[in-house]
ChimeraX commands (.cxc) that place a marker at each C-alpha (Angstrom):
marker #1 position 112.74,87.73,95.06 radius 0.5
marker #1 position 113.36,88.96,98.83 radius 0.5
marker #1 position 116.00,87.92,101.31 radius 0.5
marker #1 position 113.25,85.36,102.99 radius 0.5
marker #1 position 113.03,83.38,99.28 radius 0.5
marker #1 position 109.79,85.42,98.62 radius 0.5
marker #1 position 108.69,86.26,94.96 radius 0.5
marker #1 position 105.77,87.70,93.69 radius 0.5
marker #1 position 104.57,88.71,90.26 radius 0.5
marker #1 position 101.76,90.54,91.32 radius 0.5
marker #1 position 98.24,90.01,88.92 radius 0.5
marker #1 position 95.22,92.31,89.04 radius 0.5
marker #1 position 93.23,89.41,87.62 radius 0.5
marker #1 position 92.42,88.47,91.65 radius 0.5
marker #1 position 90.56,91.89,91.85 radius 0.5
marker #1 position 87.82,90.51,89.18 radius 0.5
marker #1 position 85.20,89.39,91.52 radius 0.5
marker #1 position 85.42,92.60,93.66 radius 0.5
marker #1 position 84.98,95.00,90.39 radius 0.5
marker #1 position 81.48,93.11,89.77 radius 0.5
marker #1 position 78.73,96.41,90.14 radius 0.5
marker #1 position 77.25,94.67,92.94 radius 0.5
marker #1 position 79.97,94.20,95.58 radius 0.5
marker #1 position 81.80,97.41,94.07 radius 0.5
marker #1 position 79.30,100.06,95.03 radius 0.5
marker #1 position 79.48,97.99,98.72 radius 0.5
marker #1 position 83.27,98.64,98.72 radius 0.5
marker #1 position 84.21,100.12,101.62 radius 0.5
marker #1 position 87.12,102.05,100.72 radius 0.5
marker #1 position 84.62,103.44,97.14 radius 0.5
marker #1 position 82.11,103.99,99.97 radius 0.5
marker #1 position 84.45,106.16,101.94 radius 0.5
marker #1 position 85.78,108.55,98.83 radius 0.5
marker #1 position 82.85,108.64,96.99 radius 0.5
marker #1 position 82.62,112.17,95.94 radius 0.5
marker #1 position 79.02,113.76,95.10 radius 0.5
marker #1 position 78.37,116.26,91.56 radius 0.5
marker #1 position 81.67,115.34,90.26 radius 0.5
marker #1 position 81.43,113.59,86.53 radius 0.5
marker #1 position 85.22,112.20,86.60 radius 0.5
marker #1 position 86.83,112.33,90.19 radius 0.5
marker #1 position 90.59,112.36,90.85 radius 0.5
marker #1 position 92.46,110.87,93.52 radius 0.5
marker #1 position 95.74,110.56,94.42 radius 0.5
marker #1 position 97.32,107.26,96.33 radius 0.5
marker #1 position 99.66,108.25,98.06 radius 0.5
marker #1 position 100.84,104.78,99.27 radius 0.5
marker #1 position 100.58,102.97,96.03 radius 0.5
marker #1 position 101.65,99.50,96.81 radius 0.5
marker #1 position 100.68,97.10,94.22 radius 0.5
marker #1 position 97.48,99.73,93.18 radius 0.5
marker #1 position 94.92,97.54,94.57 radius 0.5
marker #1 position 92.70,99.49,96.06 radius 0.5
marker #1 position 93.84,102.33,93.43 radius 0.5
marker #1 position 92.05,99.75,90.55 radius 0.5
marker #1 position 88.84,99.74,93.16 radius 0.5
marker #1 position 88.60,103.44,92.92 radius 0.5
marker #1 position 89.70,103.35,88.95 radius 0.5
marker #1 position 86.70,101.17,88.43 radius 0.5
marker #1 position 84.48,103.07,90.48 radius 0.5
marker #1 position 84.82,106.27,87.98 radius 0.5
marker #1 position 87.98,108.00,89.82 radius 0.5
marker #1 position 91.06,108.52,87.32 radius 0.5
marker #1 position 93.72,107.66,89.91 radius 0.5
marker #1 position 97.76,109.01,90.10 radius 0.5
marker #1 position 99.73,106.33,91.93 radius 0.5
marker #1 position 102.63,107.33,93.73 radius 0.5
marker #1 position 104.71,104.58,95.45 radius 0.5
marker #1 position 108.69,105.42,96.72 radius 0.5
marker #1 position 110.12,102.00,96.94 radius 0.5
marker #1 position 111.98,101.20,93.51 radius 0.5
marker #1 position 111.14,97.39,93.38 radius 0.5
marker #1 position 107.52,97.79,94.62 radius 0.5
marker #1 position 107.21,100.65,92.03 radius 0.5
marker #1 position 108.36,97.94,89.30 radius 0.5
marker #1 position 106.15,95.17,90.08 radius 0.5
marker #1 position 103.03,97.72,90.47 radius 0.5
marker #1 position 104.10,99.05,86.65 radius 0.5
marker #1 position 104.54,96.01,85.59 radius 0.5
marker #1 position 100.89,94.71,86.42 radius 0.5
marker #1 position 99.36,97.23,85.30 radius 0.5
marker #1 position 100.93,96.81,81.66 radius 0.5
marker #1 position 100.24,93.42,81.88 radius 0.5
marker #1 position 96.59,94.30,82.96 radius 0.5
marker #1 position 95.53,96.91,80.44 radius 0.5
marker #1 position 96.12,93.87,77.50 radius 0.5
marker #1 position 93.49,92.08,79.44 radius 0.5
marker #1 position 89.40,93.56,77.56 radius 0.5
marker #1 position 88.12,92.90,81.87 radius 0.5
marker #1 position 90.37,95.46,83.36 radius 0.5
marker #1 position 91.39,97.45,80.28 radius 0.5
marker #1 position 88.84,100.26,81.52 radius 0.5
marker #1 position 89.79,101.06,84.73 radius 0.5
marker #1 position 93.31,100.66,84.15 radius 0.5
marker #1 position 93.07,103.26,81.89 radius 0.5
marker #1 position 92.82,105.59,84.32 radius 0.5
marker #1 position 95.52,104.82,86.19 radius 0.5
marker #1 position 98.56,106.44,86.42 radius 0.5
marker #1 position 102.10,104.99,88.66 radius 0.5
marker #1 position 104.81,106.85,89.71 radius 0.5
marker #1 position 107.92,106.05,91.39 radius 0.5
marker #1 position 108.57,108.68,94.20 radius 0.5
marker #1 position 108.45,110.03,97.22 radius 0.5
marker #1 position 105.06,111.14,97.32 radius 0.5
marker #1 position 104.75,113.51,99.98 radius 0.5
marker #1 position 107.23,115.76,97.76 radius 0.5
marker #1 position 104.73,115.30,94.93 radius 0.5
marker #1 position 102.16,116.41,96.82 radius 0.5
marker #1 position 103.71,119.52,98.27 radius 0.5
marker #1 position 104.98,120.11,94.14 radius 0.5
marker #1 position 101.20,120.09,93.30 radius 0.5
marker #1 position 100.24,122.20,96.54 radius 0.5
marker #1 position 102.21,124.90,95.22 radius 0.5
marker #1 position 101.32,124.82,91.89 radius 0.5
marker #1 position 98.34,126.07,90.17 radius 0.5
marker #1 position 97.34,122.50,88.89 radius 0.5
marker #1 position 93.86,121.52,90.13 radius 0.5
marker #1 position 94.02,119.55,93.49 radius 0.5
marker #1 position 92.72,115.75,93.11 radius 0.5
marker #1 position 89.34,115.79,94.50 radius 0.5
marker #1 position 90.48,112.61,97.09 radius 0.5
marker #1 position 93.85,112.02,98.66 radius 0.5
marker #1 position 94.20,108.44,99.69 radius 0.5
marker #1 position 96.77,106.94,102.30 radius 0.5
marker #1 position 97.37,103.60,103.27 radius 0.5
marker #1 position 100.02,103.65,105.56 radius 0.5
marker #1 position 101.39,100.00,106.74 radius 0.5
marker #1 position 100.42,98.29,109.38 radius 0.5
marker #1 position 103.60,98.07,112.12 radius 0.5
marker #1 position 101.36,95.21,113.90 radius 0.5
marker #1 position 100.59,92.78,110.48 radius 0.5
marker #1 position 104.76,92.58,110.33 radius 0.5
marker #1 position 105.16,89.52,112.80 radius 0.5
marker #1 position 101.44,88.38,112.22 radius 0.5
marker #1 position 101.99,84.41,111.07 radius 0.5
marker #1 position 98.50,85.00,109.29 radius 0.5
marker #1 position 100.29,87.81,106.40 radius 0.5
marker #1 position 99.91,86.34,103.55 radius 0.5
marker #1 position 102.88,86.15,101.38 radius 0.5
marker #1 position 102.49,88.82,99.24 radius 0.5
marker #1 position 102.57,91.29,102.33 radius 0.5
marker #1 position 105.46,89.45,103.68 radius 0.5
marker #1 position 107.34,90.59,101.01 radius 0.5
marker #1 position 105.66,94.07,100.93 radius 0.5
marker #1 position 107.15,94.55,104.68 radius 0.5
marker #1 position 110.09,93.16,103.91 radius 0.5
marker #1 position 110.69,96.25,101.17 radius 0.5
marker #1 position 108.86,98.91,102.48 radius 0.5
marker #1 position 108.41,99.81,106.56 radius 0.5
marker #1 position 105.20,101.64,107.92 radius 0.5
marker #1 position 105.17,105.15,107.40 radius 0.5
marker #1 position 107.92,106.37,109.64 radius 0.5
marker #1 position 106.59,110.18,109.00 radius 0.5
marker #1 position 102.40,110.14,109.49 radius 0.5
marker #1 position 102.60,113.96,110.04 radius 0.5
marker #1 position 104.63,115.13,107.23 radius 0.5
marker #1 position 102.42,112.29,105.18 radius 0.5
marker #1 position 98.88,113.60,106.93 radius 0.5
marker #1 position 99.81,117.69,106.67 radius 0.5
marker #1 position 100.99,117.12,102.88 radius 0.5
marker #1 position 97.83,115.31,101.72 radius 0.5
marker #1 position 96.01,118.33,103.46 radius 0.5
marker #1 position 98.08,120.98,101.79 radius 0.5
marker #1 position 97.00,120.50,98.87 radius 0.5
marker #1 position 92.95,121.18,99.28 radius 0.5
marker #1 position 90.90,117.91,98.81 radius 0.5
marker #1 position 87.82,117.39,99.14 radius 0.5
marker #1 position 88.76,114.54,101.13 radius 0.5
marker #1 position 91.49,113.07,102.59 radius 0.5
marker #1 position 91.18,109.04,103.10 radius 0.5
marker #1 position 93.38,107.29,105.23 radius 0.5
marker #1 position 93.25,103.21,105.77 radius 0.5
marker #1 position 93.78,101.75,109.31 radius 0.5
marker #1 position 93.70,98.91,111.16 radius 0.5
marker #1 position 90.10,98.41,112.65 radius 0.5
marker #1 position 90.94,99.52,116.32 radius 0.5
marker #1 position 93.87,101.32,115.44 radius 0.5
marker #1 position 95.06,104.62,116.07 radius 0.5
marker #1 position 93.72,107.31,113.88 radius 0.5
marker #1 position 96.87,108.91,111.78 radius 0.5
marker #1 position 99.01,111.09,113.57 radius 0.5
marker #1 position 96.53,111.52,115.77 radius 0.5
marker #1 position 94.04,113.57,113.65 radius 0.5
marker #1 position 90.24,112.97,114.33 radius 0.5
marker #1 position 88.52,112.04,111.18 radius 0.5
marker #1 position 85.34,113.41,110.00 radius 0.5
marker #1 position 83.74,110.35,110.15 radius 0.5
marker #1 position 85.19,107.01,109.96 radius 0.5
marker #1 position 83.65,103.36,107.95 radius 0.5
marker #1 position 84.85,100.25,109.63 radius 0.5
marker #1 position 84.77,96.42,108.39 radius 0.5
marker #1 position 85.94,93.78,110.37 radius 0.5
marker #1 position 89.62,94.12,109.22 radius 0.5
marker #1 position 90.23,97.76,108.23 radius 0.5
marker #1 position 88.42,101.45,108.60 radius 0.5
marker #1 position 88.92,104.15,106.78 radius 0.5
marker #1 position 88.90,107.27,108.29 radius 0.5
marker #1 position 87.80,110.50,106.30 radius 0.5
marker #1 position 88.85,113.40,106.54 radius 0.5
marker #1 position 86.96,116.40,105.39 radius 0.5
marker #1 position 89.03,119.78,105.42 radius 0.5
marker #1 position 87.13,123.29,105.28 radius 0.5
marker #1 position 87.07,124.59,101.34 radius 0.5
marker #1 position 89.72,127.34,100.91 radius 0.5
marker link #1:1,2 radius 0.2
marker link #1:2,3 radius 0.2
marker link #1:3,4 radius 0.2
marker link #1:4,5 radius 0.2
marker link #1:5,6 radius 0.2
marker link #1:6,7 radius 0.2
marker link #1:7,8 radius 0.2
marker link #1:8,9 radius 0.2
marker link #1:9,10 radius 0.2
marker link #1:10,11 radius 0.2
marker link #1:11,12 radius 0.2
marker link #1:12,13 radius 0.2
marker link #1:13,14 radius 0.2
marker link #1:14,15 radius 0.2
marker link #1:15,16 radius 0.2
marker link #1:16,17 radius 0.2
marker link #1:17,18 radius 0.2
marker link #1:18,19 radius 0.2
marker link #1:19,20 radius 0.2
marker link #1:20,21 radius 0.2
marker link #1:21,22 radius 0.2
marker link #1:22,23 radius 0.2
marker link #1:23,24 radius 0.2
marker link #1:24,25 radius 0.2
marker link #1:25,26 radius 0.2
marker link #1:26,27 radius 0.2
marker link #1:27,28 radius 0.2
marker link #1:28,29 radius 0.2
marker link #1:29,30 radius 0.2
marker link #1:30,31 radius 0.2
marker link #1:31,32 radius 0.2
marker link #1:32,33 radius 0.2
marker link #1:33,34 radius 0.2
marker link #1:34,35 radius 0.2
marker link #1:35,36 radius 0.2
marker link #1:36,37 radius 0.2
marker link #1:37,38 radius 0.2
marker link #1:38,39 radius 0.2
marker link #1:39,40 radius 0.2
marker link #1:40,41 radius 0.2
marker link #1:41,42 radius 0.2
marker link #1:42,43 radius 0.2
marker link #1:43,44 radius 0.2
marker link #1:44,45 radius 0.2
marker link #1:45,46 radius 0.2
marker link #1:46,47 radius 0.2
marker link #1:47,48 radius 0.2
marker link #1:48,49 radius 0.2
marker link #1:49,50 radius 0.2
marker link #1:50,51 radius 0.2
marker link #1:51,52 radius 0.2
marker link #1:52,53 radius 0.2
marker link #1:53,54 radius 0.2
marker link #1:54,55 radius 0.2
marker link #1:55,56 radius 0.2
marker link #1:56,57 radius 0.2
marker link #1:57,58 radius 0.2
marker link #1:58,59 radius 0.2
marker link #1:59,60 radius 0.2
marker link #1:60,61 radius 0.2
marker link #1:61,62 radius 0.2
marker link #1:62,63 radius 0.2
marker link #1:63,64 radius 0.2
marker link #1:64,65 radius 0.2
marker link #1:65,66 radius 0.2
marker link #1:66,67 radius 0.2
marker link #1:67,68 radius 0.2
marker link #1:68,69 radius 0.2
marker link #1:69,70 radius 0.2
marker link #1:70,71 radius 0.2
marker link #1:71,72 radius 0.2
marker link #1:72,73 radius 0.2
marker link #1:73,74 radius 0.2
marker link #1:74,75 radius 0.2
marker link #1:75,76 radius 0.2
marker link #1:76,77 radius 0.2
marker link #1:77,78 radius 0.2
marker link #1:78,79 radius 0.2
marker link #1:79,80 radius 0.2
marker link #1:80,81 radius 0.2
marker link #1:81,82 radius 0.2
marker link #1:82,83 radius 0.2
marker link #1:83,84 radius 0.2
marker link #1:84,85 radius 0.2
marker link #1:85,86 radius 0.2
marker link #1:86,87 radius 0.2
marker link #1:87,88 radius 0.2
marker link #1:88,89 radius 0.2
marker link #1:89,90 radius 0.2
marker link #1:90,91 radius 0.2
marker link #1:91,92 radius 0.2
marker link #1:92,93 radius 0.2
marker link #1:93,94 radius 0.2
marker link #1:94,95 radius 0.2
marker link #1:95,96 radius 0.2
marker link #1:96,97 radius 0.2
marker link #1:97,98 radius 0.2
marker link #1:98,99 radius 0.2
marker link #1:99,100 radius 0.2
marker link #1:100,101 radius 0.2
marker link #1:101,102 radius 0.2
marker link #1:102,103 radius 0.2
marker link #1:103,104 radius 0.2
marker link #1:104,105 radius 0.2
marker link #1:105,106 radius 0.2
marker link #1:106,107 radius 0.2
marker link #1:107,108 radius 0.2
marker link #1:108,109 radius 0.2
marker link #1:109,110 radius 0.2
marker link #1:110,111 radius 0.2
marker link #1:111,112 radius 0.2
marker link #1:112,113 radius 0.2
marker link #1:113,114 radius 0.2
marker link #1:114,115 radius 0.2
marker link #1:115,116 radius 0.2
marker link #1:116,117 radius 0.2
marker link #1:117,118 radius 0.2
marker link #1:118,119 radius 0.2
marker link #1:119,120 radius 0.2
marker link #1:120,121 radius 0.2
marker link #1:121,122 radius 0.2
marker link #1:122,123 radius 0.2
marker link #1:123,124 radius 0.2
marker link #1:124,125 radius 0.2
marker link #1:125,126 radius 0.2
marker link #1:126,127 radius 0.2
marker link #1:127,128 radius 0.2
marker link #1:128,129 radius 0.2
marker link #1:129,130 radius 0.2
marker link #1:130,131 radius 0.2
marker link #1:131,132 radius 0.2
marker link #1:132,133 radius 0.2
marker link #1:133,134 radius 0.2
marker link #1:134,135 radius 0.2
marker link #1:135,136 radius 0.2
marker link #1:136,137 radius 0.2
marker link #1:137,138 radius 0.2
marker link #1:138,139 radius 0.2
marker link #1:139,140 radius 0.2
marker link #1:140,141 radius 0.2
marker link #1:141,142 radius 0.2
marker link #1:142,143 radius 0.2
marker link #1:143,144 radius 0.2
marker link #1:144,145 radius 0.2
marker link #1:145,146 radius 0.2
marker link #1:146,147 radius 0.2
marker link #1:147,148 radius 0.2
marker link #1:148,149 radius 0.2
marker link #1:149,150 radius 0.2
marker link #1:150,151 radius 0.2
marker link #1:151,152 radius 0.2
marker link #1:152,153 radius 0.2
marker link #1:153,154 radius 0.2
marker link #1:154,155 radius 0.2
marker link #1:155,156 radius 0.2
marker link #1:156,157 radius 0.2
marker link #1:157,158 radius 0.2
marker link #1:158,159 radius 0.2
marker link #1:159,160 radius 0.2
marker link #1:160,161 radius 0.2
marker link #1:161,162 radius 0.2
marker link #1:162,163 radius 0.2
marker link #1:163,164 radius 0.2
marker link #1:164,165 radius 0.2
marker link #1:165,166 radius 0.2
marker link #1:166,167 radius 0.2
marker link #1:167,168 radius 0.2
marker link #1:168,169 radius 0.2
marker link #1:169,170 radius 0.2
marker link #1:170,171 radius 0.2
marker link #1:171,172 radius 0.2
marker link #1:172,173 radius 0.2
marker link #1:173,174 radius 0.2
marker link #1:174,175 radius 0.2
marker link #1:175,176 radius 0.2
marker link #1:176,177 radius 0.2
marker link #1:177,178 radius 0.2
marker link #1:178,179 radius 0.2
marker link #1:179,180 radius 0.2
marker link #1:180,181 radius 0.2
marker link #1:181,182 radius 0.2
marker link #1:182,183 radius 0.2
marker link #1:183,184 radius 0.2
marker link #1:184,185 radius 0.2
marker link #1:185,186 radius 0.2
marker link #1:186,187 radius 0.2
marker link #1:187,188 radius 0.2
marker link #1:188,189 radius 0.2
marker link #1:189,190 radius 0.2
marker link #1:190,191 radius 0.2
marker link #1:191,192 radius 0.2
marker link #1:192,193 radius 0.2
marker link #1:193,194 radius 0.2
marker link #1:194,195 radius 0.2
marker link #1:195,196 radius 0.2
marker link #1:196,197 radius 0.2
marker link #1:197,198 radius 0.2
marker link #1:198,199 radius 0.2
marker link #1:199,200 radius 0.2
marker link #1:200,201 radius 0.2
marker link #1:201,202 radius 0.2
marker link #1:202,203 radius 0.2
marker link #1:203,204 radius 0.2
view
């Protein structure tokens, strides 16, 4: 429970409708890191939160390492999935999931110099600073801001995911927001809420 009274016990259940084949192939985010001639894409969410949109790109093919720094956000996210791979609807994807508490622009630099394979997708979702005072957040994001601010370091975040030689990086942001620390995107996919920017660097 926050400060505010807040509690949560976060279920992946909700996702259901949105993992049907016909609305997930119109995702935007599966859309945006769709990744062509690869059998079994990787990604890597950096900004884990309660795996969400991880469990979008898990059921869209992508096996997915979750990296998310605050301790009690890291709980609940482990915690759902546990409770979601008993359950035969999301057993699948959630297989191919992975959580990590951590700071994951260390991670990322780890894997940058290491000879492991680099995920084929990075994937950020950095906070929103304006949904913090919005009276429309919803209470699971109330408590969300109340652990965990926006990314205070986009750069560090932004230069790490590109260190380590996607094939794309993906990065979330409000509709008419700012793109992330100010790097032009590739292209970009907007709904009415959110766009994600992509981010294609040169192959090494």
């Amino acid at each position: 429970m926050g400060a505010d009274g807040l509690e949560m016990t976060p279920d992946l259940t909700g996702m259901l409708p949105r993992l049907r084949r016909d609305r997930l192939s119109r995702e935007l985010l599966v859309r945006a890191a769709k990744v062509r001639g690869v059998e079994a894409p990787t990604a890597f969410d950096a900004t884990a939160g309660l795996g969400e949109d991880s469990l979008l790109l898990a059921a869209a093919g992508f096996i997915v390492t979750l990296y998310e720094s605050d301790h009690v956000i890291a709980e609940l996210l482990k915690d759902s999935l546990r409770r979601a791979a008993s359950d035969p609807r999301l057993a699948d994807p959630v297989a191919r999931m992975q959580a990590h508490e951590g700071d994951s622009i260390a991670a990322l630099r780890g894997l940058a110099s290491s000879e492991a394979a680099p995920p084929d997708v990075v994937y950020l979702d950095p906070m929103f600073p304006e949904r913090r005072k919005s009276a429309a957040v919803g209470k699971k994001f109330q408590l969300l801001h109340e652990l965990e601010r926006p990314c205070a370091n986009p750069e560090e975040l932004l230069d790490a995911a590109l260190a380590v030689h996607p094939r794309k990086v993906v990065v979330k942001r409000p509709v008419k927001g700012p793109y992330l620390a100010g790097a032009k995107p590739s292209y970009s996919l907007a709904g009415k809420a959110v766009r994600f920017d992509v981010i294609v660097p040169p192959r090494p």
